[in-house]
N, CA, C and O atoms as a Maestro MAE file, in Angstrom:
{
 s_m_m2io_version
 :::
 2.0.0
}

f_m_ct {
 s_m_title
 :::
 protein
 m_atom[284] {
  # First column is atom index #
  i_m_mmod_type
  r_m_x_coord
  r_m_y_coord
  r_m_z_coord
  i_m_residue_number
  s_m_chain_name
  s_m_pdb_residue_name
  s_m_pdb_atom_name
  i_m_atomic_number
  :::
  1 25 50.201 57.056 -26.221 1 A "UNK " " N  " 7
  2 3 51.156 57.884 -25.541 1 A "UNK " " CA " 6
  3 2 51.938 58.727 -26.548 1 A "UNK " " C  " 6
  4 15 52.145 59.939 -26.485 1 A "UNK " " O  " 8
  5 25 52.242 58.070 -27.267 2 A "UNK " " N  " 7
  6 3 53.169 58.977 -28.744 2 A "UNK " " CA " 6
  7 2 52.598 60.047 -28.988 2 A "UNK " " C  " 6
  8 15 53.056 61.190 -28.999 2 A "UNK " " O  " 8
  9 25 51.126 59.509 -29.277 3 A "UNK " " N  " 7
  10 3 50.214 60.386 -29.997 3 A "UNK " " CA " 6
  11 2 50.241 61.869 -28.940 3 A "UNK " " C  " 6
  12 15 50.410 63.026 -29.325 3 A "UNK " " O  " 8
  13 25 50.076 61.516 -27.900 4 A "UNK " " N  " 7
  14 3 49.953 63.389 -26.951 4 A "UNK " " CA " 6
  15 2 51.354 63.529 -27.500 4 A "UNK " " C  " 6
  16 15 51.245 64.270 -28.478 4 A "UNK " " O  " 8
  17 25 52.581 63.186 -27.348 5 A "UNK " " N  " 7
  18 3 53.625 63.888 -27.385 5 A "UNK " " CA " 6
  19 2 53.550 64.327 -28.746 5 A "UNK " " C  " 6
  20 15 53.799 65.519 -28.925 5 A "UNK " " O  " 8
  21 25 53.272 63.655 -29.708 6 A "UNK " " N  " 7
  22 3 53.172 64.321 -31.035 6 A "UNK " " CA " 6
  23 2 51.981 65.707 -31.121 6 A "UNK " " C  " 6
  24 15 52.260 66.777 -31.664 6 A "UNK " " O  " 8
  25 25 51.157 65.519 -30.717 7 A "UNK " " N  " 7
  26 3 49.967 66.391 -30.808 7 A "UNK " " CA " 6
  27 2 50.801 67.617 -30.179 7 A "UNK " " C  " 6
  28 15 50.965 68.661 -30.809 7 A "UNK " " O  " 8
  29 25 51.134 67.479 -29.340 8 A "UNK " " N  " 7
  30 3 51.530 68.742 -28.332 8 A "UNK " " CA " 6
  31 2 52.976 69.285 -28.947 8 A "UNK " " C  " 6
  32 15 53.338 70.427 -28.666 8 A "UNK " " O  " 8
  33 25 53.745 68.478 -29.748 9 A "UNK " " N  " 7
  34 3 54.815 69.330 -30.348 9 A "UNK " " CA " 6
  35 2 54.073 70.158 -31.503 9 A "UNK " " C  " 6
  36 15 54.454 71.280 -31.837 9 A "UNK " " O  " 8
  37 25 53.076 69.559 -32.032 10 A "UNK " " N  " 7
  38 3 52.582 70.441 -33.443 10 A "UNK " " CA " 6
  39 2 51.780 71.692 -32.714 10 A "UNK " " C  " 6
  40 15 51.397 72.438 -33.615 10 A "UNK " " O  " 8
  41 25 51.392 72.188 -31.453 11 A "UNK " " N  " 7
  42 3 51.048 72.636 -31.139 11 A "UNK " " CA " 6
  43 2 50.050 73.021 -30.285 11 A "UNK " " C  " 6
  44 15 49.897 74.067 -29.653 11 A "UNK " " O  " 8
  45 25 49.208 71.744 -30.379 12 A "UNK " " N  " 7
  46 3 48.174 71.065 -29.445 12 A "UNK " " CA " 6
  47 2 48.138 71.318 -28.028 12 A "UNK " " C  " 6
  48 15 48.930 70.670 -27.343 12 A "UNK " " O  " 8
  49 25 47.220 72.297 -27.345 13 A "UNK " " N  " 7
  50 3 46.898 72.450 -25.995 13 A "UNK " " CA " 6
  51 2 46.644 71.278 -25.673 13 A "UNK " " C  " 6
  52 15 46.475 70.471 -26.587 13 A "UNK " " O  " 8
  53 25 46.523 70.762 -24.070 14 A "UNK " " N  " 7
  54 3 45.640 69.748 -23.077 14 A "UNK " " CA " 6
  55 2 44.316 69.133 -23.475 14 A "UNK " " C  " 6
  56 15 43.922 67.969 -23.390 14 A "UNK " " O  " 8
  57 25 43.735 70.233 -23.933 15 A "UNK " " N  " 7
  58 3 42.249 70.270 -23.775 15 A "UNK " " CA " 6
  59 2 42.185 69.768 -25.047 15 A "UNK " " C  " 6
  60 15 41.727 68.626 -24.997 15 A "UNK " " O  " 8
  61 25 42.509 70.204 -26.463 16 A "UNK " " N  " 7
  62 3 42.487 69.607 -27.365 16 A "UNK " " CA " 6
  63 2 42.661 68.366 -27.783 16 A "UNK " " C  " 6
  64 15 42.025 67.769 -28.652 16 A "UNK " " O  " 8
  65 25 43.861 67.865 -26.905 17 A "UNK " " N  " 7
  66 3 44.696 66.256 -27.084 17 A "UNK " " CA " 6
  67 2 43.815 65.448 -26.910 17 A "UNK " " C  " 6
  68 15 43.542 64.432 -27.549 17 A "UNK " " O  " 8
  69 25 42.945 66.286 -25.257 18 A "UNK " " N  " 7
  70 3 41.998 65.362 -24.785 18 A "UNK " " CA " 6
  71 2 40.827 64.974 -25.345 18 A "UNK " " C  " 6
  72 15 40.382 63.842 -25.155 18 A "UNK " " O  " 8
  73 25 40.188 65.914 -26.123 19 A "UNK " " N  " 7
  74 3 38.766 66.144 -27.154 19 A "UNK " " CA " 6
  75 2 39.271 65.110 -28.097 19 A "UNK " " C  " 6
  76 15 38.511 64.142 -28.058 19 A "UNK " " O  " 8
  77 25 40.340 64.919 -29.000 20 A "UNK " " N  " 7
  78 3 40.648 64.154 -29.841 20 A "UNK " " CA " 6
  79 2 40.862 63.013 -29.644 20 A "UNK " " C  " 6
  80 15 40.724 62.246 -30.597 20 A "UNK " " O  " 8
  81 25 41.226 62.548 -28.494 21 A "UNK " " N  " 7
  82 3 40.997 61.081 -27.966 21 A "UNK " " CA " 6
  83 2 40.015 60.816 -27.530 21 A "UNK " " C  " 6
  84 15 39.724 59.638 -27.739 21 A "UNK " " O  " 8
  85 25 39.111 61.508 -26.842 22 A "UNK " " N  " 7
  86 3 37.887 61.419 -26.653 22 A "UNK " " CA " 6
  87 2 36.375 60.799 -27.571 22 A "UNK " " C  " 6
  88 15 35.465 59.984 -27.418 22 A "UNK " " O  " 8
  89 25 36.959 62.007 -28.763 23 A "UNK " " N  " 7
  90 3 36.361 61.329 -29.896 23 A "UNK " " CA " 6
  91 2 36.992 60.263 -30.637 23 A "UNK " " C  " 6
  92 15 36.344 59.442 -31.287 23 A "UNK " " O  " 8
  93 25 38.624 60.269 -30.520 24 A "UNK " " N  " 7
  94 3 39.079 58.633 -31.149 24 A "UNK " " CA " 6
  95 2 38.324 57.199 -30.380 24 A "UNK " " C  " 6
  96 15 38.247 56.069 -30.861 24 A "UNK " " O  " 8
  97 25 37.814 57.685 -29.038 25 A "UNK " " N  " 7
  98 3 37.386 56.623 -27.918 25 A "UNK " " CA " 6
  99 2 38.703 55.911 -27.841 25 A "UNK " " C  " 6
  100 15 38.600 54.694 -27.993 25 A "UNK " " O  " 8
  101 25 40.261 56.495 -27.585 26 A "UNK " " N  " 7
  102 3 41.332 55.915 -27.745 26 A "UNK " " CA " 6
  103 2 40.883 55.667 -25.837 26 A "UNK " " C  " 6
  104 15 40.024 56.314 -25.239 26 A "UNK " " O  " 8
  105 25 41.752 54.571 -25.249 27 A "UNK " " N  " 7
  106 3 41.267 54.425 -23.831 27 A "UNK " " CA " 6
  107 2 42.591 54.507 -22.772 27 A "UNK " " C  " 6
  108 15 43.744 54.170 -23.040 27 A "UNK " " O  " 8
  109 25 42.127 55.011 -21.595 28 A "UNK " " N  " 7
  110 3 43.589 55.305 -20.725 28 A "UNK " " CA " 6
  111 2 43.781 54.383 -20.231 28 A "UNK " " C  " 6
  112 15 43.108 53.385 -20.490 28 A "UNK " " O  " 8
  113 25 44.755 54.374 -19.349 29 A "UNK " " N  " 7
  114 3 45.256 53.122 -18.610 29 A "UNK " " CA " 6
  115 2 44.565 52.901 -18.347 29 A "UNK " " C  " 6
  116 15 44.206 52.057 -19.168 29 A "UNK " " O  " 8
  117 25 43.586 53.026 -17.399 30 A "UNK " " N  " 7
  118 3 42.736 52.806 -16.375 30 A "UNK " " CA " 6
  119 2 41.235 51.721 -17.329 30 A "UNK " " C  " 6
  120 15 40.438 50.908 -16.860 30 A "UNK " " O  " 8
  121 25 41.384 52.124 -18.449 31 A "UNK " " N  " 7
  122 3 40.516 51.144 -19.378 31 A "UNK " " CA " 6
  123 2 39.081 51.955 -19.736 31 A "UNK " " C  " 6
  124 15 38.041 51.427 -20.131 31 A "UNK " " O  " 8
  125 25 39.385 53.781 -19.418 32 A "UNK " " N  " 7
  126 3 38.064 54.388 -19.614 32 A "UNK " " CA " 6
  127 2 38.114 55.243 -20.886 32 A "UNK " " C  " 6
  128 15 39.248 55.193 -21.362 32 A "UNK " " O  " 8
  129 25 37.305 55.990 -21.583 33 A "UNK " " N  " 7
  130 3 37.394 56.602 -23.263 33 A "UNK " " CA " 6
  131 2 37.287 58.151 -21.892 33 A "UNK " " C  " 6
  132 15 37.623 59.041 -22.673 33 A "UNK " " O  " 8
  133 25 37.182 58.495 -21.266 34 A "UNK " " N  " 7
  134 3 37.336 59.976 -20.772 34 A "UNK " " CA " 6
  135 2 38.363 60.433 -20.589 34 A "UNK " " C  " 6
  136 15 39.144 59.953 -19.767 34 A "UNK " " O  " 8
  137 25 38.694 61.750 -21.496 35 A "UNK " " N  " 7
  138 3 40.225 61.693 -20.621 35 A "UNK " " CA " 6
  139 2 40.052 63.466 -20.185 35 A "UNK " " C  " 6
  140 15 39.150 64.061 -20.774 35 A "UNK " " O  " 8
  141 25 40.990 64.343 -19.079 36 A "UNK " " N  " 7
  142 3 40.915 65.014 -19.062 36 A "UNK " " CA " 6
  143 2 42.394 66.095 -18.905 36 A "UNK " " C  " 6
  144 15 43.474 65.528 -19.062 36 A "UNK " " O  " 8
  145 25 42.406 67.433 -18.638 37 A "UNK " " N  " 7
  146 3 42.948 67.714 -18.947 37 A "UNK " " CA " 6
  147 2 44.265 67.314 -17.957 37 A "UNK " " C  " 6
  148 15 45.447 67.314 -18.303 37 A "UNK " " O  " 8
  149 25 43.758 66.998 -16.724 38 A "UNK " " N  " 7
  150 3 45.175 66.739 -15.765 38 A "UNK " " CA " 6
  151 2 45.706 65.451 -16.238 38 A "UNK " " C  " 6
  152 15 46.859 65.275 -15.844 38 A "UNK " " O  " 8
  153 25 45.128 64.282 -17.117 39 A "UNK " " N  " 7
  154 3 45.683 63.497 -17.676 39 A "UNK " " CA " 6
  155 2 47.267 63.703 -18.732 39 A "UNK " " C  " 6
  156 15 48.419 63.398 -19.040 39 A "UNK " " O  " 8
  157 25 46.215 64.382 -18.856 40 A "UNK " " N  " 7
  158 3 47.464 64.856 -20.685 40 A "UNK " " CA " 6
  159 2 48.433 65.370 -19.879 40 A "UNK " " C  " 6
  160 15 49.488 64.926 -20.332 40 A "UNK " " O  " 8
  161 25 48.724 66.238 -18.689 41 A "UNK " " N  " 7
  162 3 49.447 66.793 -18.242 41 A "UNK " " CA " 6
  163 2 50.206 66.328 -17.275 41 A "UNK " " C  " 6
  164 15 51.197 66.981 -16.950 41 A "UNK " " O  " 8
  165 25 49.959 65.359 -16.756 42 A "UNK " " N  " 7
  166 3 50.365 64.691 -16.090 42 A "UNK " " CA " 6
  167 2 51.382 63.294 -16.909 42 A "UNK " " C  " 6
  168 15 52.470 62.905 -16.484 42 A "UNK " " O  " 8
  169 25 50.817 62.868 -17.869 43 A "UNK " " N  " 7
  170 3 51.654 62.200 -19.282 43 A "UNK " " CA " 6
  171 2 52.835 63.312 -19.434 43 A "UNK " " C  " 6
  172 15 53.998 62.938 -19.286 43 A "UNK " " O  " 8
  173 25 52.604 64.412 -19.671 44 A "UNK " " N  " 7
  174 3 53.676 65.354 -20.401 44 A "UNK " " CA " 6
  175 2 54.898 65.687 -19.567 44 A "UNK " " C  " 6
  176 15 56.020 65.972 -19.985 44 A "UNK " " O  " 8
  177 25 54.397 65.581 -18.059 45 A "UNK " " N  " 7
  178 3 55.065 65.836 -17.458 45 A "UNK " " CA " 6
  179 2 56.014 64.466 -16.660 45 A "UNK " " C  " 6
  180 15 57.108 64.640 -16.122 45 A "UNK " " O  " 8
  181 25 55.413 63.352 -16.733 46 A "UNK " " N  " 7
  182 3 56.090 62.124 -16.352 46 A "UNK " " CA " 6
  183 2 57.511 62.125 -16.867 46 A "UNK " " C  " 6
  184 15 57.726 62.494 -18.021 46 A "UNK " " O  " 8
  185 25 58.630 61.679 -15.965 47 A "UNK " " N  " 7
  186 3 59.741 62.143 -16.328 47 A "UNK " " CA " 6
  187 2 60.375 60.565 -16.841 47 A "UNK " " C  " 6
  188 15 61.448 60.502 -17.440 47 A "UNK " " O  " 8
  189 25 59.550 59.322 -16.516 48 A "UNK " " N  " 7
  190 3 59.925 57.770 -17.605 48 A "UNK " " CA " 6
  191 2 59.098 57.922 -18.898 48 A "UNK " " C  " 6
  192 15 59.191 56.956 -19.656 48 A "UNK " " O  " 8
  193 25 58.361 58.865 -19.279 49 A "UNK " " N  " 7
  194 3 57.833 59.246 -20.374 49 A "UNK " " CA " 6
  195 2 58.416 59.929 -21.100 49 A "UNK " " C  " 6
  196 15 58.460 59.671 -22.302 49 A "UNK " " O  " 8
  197 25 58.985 60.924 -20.597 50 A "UNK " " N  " 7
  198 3 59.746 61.987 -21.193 50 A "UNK " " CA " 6
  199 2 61.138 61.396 -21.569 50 A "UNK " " C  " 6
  200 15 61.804 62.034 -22.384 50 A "UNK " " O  " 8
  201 25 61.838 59.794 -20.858 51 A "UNK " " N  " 7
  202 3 62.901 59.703 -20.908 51 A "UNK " " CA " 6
  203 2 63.985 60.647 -20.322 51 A "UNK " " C  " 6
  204 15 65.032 61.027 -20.847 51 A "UNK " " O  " 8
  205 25 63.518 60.900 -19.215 52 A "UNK " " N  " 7
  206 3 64.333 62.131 -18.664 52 A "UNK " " CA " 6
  207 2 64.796 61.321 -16.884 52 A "UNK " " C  " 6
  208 15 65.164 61.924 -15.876 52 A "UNK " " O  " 8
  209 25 64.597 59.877 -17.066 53 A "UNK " " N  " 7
  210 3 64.139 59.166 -15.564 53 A "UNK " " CA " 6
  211 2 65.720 59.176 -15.169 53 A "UNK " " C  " 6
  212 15 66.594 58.872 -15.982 53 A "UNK " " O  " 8
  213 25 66.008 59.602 -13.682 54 A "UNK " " N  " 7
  214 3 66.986 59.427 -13.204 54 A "UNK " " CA " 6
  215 2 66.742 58.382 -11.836 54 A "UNK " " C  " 6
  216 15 65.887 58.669 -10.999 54 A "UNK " " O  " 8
  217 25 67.547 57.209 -11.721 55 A "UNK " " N  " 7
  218 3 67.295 56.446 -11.172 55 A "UNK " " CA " 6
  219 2 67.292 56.775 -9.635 55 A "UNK " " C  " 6
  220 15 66.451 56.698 -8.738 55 A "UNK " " O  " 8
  221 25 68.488 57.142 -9.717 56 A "UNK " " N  " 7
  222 3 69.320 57.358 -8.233 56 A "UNK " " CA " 6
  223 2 69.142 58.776 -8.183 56 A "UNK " " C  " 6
  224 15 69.696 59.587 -8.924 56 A "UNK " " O  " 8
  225 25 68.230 59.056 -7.145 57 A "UNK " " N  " 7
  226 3 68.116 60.722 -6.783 57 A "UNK " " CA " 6
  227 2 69.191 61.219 -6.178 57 A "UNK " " C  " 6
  228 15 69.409 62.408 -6.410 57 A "UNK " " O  " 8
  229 25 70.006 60.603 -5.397 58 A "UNK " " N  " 7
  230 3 71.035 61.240 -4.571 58 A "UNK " " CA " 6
  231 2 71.920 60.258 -4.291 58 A "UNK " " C  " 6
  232 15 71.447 59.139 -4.096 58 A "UNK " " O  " 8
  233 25 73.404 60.443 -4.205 59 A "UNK " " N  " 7
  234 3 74.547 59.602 -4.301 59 A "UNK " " CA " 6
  235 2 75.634 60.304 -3.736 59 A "UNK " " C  " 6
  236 15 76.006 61.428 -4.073 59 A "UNK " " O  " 8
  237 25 76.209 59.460 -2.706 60 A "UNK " " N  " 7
  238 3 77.187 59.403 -1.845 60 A "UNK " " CA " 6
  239 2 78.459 60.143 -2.365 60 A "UNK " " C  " 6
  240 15 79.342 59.295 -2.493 60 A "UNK " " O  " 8
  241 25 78.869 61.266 -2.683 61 A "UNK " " N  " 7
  242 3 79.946 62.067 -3.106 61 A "UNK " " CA " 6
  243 2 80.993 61.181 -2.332 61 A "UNK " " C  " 6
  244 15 81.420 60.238 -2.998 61 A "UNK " " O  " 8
  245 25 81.507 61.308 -1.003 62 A "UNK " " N  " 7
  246 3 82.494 60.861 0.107 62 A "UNK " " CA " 6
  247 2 82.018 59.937 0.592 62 A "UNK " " C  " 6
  248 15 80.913 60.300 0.996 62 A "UNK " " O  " 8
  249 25 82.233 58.515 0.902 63 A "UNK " " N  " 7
  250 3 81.514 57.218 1.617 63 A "UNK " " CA " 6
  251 2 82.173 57.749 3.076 63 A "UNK " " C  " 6
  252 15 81.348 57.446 3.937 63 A "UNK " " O  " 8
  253 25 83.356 58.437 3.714 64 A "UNK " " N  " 7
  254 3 83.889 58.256 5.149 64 A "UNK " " CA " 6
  255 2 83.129 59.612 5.628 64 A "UNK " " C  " 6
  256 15 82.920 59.843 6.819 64 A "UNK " " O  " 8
  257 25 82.857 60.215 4.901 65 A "UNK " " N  " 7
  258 3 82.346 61.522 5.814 65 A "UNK " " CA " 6
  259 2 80.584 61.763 5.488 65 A "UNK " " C  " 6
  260 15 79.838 62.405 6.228 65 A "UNK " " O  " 8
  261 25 80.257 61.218 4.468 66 A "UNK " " N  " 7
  262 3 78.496 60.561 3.986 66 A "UNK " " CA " 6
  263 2 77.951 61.878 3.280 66 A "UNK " " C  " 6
  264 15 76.754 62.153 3.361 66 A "UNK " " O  " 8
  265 25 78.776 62.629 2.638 67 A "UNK " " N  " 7
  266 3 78.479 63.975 2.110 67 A "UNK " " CA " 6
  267 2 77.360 63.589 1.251 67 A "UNK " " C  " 6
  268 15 77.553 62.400 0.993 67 A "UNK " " O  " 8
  269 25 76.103 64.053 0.576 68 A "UNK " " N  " 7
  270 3 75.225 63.288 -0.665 68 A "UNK " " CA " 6
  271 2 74.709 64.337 -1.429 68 A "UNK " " C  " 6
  272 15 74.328 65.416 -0.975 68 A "UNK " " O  " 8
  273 25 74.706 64.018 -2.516 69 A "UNK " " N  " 7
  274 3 74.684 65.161 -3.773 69 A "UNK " " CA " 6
  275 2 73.436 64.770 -3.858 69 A "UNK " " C  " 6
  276 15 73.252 63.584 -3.586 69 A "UNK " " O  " 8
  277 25 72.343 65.516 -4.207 70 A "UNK " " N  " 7
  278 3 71.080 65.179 -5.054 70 A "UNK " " CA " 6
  279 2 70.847 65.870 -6.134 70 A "UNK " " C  " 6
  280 15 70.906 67.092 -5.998 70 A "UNK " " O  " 8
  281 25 70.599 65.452 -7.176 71 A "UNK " " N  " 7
  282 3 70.495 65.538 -8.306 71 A "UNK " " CA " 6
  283 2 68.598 65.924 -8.897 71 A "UNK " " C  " 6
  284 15 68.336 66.043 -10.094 71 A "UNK " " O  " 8
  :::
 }
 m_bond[283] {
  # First column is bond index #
  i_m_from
  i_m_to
  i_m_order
  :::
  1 1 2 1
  2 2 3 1
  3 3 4 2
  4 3 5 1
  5 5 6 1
  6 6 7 1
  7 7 8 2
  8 7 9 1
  9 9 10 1
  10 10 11 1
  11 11 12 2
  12 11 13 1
  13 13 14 1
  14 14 15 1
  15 15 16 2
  16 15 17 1
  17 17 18 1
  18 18 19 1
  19 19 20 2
  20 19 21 1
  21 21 22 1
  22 22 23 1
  23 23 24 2
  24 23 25 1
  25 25 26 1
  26 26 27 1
  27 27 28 2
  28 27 29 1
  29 29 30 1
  30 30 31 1
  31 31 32 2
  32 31 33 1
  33 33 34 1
  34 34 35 1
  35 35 36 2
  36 35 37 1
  37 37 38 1
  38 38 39 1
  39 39 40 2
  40 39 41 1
  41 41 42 1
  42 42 43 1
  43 43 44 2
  44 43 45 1
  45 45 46 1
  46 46 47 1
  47 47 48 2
  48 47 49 1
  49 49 50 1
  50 50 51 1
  51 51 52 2
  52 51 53 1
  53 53 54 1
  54 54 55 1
  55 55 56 2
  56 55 57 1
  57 57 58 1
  58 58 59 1
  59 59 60 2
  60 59 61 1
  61 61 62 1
  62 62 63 1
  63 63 64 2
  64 63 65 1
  65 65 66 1
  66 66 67 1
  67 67 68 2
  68 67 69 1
  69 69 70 1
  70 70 71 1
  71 71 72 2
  72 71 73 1
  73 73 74 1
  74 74 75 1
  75 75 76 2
  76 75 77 1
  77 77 78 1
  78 78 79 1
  79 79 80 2
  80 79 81 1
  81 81 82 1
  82 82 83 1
  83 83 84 2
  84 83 85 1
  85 85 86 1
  86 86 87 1
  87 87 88 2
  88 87 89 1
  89 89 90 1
  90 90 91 1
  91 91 92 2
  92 91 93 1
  93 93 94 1
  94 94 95 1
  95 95 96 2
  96 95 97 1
  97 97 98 1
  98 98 99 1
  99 99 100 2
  100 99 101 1
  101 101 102 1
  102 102 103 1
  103 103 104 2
  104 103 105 1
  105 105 106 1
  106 106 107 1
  107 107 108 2
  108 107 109 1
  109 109 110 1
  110 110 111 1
  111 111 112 2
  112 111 113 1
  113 113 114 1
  114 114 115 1
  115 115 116 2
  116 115 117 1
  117 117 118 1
  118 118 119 1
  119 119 120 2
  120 119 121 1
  121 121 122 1
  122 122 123 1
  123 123 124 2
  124 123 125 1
  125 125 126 1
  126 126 127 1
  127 127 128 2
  128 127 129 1
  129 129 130 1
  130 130 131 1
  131 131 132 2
  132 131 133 1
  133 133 134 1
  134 134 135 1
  135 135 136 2
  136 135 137 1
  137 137 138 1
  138 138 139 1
  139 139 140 2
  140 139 141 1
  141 141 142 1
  142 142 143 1
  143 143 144 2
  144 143 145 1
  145 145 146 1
  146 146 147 1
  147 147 148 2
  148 147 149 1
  149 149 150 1
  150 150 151 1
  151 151 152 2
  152 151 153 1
  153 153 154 1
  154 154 155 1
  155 155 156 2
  156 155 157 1
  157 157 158 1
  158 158 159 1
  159 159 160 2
  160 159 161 1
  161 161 162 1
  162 162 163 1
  163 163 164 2
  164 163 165 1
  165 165 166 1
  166 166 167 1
  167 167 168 2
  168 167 169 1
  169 169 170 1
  170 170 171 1
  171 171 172 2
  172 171 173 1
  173 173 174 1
  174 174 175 1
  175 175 176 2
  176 175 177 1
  177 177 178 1
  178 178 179 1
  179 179 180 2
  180 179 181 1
  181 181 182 1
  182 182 183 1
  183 183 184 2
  184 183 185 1
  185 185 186 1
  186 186 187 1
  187 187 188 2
  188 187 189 1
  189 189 190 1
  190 190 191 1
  191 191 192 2
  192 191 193 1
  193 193 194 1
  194 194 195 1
  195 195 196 2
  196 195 197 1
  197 197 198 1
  198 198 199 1
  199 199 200 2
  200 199 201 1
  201 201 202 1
  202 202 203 1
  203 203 204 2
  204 203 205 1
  205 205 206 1
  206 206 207 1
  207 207 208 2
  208 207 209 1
  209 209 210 1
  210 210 211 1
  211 211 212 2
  212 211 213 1
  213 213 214 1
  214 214 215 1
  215 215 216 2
  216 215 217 1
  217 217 218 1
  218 218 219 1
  219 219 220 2
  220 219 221 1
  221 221 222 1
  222 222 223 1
  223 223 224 2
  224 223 225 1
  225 225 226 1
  226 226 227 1
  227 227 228 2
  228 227 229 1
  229 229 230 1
  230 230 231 1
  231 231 232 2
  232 231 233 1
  233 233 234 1
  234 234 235 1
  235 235 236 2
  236 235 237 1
  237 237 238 1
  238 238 239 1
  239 239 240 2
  240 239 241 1
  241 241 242 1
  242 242 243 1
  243 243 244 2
  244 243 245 1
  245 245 246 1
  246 246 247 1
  247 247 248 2
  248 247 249 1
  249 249 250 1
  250 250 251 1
  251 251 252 2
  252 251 253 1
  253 253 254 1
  254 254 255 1
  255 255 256 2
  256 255 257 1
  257 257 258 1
  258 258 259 1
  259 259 260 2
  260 259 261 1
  261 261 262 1
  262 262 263 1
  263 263 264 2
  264 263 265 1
  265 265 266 1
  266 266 267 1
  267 267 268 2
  268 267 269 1
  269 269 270 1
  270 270 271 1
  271 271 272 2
  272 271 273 1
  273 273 274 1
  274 274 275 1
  275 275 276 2
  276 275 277 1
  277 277 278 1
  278 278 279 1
  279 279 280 2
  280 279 281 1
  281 281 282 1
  282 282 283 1
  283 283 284 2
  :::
 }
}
């Protein structure tokens, strides 16, 4: 997982990340050496990956009148 985020800050397209694990035979969750490009992108974009995870999507501004902010 490091490894795409690193690859892709040095500059590394999808397709590349994926060729290079491909040939590392590094393996995905799923326990297979194929990876493709909606993989990598779908990693990049995961937001408990990114550390960007917000728990609570939406929260009660006013409890008597039930106003709700989403975030």
């Amino acid at each position: 997982m490091k490894r795409i985020f690193l690859e892709f800050l040095e500059g590394k397209g999808p397709t590349a990340i994926a060729r290079g694990l491909e040939n590392d035979k590094c393996k995905t969750a799923t326990g297979i050496t194929r990876w493709s490009n909606g993989d990598i992108y779908r990693i990049l974009r995961n937001e408990k990956y990114m550390g960007d995870a917000l728990l609570q999507k939406s929260y009660t501004v006013d409890f008597l009148t039930r106003i709700e902010s989403k975030q």
